[in-house]
C-alpha positions in Angstrom: 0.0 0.0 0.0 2.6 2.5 0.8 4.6 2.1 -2.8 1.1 3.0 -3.8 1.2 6.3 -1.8 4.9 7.2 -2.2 4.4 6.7 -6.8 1.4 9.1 -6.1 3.1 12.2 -4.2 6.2 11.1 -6.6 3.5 11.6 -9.6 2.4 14.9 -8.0 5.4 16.5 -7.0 7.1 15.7 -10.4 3.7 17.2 -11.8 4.5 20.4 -9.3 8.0 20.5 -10.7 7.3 20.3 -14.2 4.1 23.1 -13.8 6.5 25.7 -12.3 9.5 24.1 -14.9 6.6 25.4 -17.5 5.3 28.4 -16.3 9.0 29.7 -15.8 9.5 29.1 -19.4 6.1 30.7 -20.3 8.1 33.9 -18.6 11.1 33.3 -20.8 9.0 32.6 -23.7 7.5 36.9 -23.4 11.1 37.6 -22.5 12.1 36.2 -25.9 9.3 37.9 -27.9 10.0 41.0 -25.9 13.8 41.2 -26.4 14.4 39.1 -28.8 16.6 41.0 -31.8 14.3 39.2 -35.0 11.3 37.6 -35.0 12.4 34.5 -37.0 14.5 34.0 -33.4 12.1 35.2 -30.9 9.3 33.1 -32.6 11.7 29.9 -32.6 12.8 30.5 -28.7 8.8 31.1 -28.1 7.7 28.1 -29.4 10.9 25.9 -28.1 10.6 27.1 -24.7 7.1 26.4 -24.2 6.9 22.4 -25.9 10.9 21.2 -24.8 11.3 23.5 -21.6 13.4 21.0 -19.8 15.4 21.2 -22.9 15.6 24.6 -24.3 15.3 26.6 -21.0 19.1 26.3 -19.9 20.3 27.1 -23.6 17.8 30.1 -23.7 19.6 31.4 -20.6 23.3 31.2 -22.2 22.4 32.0 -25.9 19.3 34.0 -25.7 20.2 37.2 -24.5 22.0 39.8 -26.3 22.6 41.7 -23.8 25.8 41.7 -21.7 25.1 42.6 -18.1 27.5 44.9 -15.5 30.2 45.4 -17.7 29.1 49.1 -18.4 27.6 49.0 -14.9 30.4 48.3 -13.5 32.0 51.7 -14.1 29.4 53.4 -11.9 31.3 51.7 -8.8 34.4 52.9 -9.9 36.5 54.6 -7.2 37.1 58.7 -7.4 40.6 58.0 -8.4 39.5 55.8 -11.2 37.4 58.3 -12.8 39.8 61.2 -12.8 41.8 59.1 -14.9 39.4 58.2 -17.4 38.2 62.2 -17.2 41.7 62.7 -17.7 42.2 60.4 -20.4 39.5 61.6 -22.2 40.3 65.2 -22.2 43.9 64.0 -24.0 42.2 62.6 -26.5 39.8 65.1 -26.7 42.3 68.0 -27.8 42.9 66.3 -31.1 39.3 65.8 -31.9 38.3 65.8 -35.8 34.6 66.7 -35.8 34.2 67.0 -39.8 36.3 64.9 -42.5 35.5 65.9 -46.2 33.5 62.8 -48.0 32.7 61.5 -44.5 30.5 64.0 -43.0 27.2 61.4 -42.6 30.1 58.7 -40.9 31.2 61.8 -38.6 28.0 62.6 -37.9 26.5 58.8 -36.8 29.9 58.7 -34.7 29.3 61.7 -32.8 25.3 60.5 -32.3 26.5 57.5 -31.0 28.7 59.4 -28.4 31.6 57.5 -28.8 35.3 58.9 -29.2 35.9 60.6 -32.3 38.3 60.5 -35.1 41.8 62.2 -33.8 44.2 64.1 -36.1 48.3 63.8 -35.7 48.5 59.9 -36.2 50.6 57.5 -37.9 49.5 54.4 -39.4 51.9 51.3 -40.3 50.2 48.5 -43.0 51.3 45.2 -41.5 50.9 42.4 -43.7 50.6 38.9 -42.6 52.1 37.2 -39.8 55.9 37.4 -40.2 56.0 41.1 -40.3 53.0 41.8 -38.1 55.0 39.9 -35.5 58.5 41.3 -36.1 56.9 44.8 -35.7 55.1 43.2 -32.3 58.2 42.3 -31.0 60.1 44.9 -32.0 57.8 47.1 -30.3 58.0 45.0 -27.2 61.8 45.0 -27.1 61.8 48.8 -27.0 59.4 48.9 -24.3 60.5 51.3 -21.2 57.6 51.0 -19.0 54.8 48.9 -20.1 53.0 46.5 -22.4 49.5 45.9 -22.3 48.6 42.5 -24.2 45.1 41.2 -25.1 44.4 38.7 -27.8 41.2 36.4 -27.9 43.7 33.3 -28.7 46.9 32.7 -27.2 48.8 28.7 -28.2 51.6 28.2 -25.8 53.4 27.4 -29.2 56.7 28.8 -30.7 54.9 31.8 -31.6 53.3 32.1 -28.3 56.5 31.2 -26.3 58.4 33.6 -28.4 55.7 36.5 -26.3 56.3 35.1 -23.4 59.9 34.9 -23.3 60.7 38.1 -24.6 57.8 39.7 -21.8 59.9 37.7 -19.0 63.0 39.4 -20.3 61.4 43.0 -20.1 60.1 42.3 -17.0 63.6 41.7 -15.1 64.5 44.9 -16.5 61.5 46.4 -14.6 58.6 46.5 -17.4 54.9 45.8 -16.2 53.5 43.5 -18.0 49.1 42.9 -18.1 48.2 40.3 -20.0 44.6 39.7 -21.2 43.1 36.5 -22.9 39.7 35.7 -23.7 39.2 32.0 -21.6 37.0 30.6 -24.4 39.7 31.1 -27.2 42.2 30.9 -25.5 41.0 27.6 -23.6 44.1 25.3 -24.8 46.7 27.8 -23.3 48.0 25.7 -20.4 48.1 26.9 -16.8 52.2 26.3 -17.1 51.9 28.8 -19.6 50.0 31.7 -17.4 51.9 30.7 -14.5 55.3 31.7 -15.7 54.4 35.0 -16.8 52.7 35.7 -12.8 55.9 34.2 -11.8 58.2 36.7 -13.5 55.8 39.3 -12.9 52.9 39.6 -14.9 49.5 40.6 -13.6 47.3 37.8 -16.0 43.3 37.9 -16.4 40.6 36.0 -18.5 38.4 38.5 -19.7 35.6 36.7 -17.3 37.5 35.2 -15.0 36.9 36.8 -11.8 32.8 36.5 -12.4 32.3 33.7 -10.3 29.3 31.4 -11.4 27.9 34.8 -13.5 30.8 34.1 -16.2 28.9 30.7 -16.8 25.5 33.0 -18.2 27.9 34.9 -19.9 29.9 32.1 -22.0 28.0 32.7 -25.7 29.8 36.2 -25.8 33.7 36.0 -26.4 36.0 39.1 -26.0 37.8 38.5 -29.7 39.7 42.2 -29.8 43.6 41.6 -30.6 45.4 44.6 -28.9 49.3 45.6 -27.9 50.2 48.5 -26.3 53.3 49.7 -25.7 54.5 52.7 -23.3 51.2 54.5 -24.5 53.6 55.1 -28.0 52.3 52.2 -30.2 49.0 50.4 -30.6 48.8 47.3 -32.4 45.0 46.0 -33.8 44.2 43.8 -36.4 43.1 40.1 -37.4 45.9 38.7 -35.8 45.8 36.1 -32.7 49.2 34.4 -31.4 49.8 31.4 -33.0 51.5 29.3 -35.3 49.0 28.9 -38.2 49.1 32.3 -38.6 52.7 32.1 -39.7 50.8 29.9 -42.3 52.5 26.9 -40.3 49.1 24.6 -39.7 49.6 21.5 -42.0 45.7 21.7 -41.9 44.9 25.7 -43.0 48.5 26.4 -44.9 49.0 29.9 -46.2 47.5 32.2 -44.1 46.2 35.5 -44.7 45.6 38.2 -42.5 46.4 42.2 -42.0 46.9 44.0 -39.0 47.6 47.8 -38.2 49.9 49.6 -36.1 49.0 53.3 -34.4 51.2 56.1 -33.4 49.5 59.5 -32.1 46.0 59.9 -30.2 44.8 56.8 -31.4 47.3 54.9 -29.0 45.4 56.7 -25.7 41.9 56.0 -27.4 43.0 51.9 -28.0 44.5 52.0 -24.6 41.2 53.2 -23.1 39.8 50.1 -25.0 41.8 47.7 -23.2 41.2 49.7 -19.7 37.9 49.4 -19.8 38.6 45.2 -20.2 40.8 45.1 -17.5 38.5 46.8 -15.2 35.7 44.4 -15.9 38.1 41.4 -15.0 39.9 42.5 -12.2 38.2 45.9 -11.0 41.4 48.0 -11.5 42.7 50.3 -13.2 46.8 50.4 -14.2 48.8 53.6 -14.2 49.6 54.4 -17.3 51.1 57.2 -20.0 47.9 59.5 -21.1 49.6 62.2 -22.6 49.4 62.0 -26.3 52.5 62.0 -28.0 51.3 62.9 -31.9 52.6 61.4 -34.5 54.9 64.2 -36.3 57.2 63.8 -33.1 57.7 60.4 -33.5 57.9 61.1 -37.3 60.8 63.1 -36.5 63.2 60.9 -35.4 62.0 57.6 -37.4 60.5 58.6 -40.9 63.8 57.1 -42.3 63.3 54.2 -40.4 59.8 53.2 -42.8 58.4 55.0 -46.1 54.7 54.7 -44.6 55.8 56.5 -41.1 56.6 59.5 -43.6 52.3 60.3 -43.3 52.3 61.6 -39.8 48.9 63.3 -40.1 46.1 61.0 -40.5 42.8 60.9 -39.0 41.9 58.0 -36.9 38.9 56.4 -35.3 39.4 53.7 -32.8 35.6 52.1 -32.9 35.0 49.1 -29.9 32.2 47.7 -29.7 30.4 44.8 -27.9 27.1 43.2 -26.5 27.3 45.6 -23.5 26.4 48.7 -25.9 23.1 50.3 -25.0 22.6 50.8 -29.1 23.5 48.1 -31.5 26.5 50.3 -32.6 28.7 47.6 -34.5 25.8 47.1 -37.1 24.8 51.0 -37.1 28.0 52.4 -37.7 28.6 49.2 -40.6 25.2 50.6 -42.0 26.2 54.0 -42.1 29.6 52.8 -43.9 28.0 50.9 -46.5 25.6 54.0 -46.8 28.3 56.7 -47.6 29.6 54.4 -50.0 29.2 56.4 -53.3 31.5 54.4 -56.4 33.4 51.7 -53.8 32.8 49.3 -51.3 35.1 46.2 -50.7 35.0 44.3 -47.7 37.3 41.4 -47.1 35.8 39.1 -44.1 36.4 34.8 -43.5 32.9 35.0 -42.4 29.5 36.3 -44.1 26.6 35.7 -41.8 25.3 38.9 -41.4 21.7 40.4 -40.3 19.2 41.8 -42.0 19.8 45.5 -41.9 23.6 45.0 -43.5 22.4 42.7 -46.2 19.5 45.3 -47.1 22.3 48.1 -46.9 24.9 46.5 -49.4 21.7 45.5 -51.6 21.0 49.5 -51.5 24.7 50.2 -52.3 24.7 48.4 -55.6 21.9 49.9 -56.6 23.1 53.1 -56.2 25.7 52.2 -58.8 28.5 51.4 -56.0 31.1 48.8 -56.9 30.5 46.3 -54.2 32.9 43.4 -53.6 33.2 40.8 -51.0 36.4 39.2 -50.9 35.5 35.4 -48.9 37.9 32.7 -48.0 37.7 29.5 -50.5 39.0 27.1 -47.5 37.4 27.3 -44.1 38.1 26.8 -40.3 34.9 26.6 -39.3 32.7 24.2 -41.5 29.2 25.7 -40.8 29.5 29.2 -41.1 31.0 28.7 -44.6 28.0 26.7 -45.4 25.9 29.4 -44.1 27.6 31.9 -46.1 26.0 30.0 -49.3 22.3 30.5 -48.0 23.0 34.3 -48.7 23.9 33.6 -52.1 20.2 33.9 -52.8 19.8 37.2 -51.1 22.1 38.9 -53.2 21.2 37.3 -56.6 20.0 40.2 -59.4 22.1 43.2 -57.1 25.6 43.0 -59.1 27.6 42.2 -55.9 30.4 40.7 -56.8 32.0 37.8 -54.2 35.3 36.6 -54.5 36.8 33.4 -53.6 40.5 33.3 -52.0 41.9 30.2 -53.1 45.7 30.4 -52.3 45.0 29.5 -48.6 43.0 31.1 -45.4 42.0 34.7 -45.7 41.2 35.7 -42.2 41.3 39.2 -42.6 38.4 41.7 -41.2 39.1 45.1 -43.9 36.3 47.4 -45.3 37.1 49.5 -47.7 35.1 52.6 -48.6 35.7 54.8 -51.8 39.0 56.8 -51.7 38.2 58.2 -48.2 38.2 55.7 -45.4 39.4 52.3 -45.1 38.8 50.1 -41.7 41.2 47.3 -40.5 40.5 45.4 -37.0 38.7 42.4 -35.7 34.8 42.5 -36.9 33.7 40.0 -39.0 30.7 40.5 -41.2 28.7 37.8 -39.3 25.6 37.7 -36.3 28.7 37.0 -33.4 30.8 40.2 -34.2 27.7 42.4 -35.1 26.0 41.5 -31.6 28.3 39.1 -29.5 31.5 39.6 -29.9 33.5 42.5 -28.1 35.8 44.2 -31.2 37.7 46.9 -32.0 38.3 48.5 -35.3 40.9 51.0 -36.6 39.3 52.9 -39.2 41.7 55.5 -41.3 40.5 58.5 -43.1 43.4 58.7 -45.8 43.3 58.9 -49.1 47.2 57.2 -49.2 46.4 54.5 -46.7 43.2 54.4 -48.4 45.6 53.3 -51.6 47.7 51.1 -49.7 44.3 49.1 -48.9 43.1 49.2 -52.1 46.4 47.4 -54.0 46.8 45.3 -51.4 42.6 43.8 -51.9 43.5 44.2 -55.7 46.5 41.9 -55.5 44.7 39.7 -52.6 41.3 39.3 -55.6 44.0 38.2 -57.9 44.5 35.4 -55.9 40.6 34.5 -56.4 38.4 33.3 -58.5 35.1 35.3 -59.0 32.3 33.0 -57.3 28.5 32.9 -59.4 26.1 33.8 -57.2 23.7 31.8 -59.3 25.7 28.8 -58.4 23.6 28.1 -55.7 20.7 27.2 -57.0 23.1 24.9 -58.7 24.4 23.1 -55.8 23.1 19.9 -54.4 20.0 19.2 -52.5 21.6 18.3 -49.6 24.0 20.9 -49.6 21.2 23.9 -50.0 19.4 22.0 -47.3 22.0 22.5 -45.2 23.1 25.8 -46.3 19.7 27.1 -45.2 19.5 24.9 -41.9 22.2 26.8 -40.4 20.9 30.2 -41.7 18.2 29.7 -39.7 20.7 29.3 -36.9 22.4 32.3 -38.0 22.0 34.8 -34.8 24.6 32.5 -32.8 26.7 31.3 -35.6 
């Protein structure tokens, strides 16, 4: 008799459970029609929430919000001492603001809407090419470093590449260099503890980007911190595509030749990077580091080294250094894209290993060719990432009958994140034109308003396409069942791809 009675208040307690389980994810369901960025997705949570709750109501919690919580709150807590820094830093920057560039006065404009810091005059920029000389000017840089080096990269291999960092930082730090050393703990999830512990051993003060957050940094794991910053002595800024790691030295049997650009910054633009990577550091570990925040402009430093490098010779450029992230009270990253593509007027070439992007920048290239602009998109042929190049494909159709032209790179990897707009602006840094760096990511992009650079871009995609073939968009209606099936599966999965 009493198994009888014990299955029955099993039955109704289970029954309990499971109403509350459901009425929860009735809760979550509004939340997702409420907050939800497109209705294709809030529709799909709705609907999954409410039939597979058990299921669907953990993932909804780690993918389904846009939104990243405290890291802008966080700021509001920060000590009097903090914020006379930043008010300090600010006002340095501030002294070089450009508020109007000619051929850019509708970009100017959305930049100063969106109240973020604003292209600076009296910079330098340096085109770095690839991985041998992006890192040669990296280490370089470090070598010469007096003071400091601020370091941040979403992935880090305790490799030869990534040993050849860490050695070098052990040596400047026995001869009294500070060292802060930033990794994202998702990307950089192979880089041993051995690794991390060496540096703190000689010195280092070493985060993860979330790992202070206690059991919060598990709600917080479907956004990544992919920026790829050096600083040194508040002189040089380096951003770009680059991680640290041996494939991109091209030295992966599996990827080969690899392609990538990076930047690096002398002037203003150093301080307004710099406050990039502060604002990082603060969210991890609550601190803030003394560091340089006068600017030192570019035709100083010009001075003494325009021998040393031809493109050092242009030591008045204007500069924007554009971060952006899940934590933005404005969806800034696709905005200020928008506006880019919308300014274009005869050019628009945009060089990205992924193309999985939302509706508004699809609509906004769409409107660009027909306005007449020349609109390329320069995608890798070979892939690290199976699924997003397969969702790439479901696009295809989009774009059919708009004279958008989409190149293949078939000579290896092409990993680099460039947007190239007409003969006035040209954008090198770590956004990809997909979903997670539009909404998920945190990035950072340098974008230069100079008609040289602007030139130096433009050969370097024109010698980069002739390593392409010119892909049909037609083709896809030519593909395989099973492949289009696909192809169209994972566009619907799109928002977290």
């Amino acid at each position: 008799m009493w198994e009888i009675e014990w299955a029955k208040e099993t039955f109704y307690l289970l029954g309990g459970l499971y109403f509350l389980l459901e009425m929860v994810a009735v809760y979550y369901a509004f939340h997702a029609i409420l907050n939800t960025r497109t209705s294709q997705a809030a529709i799909a949570w709705a609907i999954s929430l409410v039939i597979i709750p058990l299921l669907i109501l953990p993932l909804y919690l780690i993918f389904g919000s846009s939104r990243f919580h405290g890291y802008k709150e966080s700021f509001r807590k920060a000590s009097l001492d903090d914020i006379e820094t930043a008010k300090r830093a600010f006002e340095q920057i501030e002294q070089f603001h450009v508020s109007h560039i000619d051929e850019l006065e509708g970009v100017t404009s959305t930049v100063k809407n969106l109240e973020h810091l604003p292209f600076t005059s009296h910079n330098s920029v340096q085109l770095l090419i690839n991985g041998q000389k992006t890192y040669k000017a990296m280490l370089e840089a470090i070598e010469q470093a007096q003071d400091y080096v601020l370091l941040q990269f979403y992935i880090i291999k305790n490799d030869h590449v990534g040993e050849a960092f860490r050695q070098l930082l052990t040596k400047k730090m026995q001869q009294g260099v500070r060292v802060y050393f930033l990794y994202d703990g998702l990307g950089s999830f192979s880089l041993s503890a051995k690794y991390l512990q060496e540096l703190r051993d000689a010195g280092a003060h070493v985060s993860s980007f979330n790992g202070h957050r206690g059991v919060s940094k598990y709600l917080h794991i479907n956004f990544r911190n992919h920026r790829k910053i050096l600083i040194v002595d508040g002189l040089k800024a380096f951003v770009g595509g680059l991680n640290l790691g041996l494939e991109y030295l091209g030295e992966d049997k599996n990827m080969g030749y690899w392609r990538d650009t990076h930047v690096m910054l002398e002037g203003p633009s150093v301080q307004a990077t710099q406050g990039v990577f502060v604002k990082d550091w603060y969210w991890s570990l609550g601190e803030v580091p003394e560091l340089n925040w006068t600017v030192q402009t570019a035709e100083s430093l010009c001075k003494t080294n325009a021998s040393v490098n031809d493109n050092r010779s242009r030591c008045n450029q204007d500069i924007m250094v554009l971060d952006t992230g899940p934590a933005d009270q404005k969806p800034i990253c696709s905005l200020f894209f928008c506006a880019l593509i919308n300014q274009a007027k005869h050019r628009l070439w945009i060089a990205t290993p992924y193309f999985v992007p939302d509706a508004e920048v699809i609509n906004a290239l769409k409107n660009a060719a027909l306005r007449g602009v020349d609109v390329r998109l320069i995608l890798p042929e070979k892939y690290d990432h199976y699924y997003v190049y397969l969702t790439s494909f479901a696009y295809y159709r989009e774009l059919q009958g708009y004279n958008i032209k989409i190149y293949r790179y078939m000579k290896g990897f092409s990993h680099q994140k460039i947007i190239l707009l007409d003969d006035s602006l040209a954008g090198v840094g770590t956004v990809n034109l997909d979903n997670r760096s539009i909404h998920l990511n945190f990035e950072v992009m340098a974008y230069v308003a100079d008609k040289a650079f602007n030139q130096e871009v433009a050969d370097m995609l024109e010698y980069d396409m002739n390593n392409c073939y010119l892909d049909s968009i037609n083709d896809f209606e030519n593909r395989p069942f099973w492949f289009k099936a696909i192809s169209r599966v994972f566009y619907l999965m799109s928002p977290v791809l």
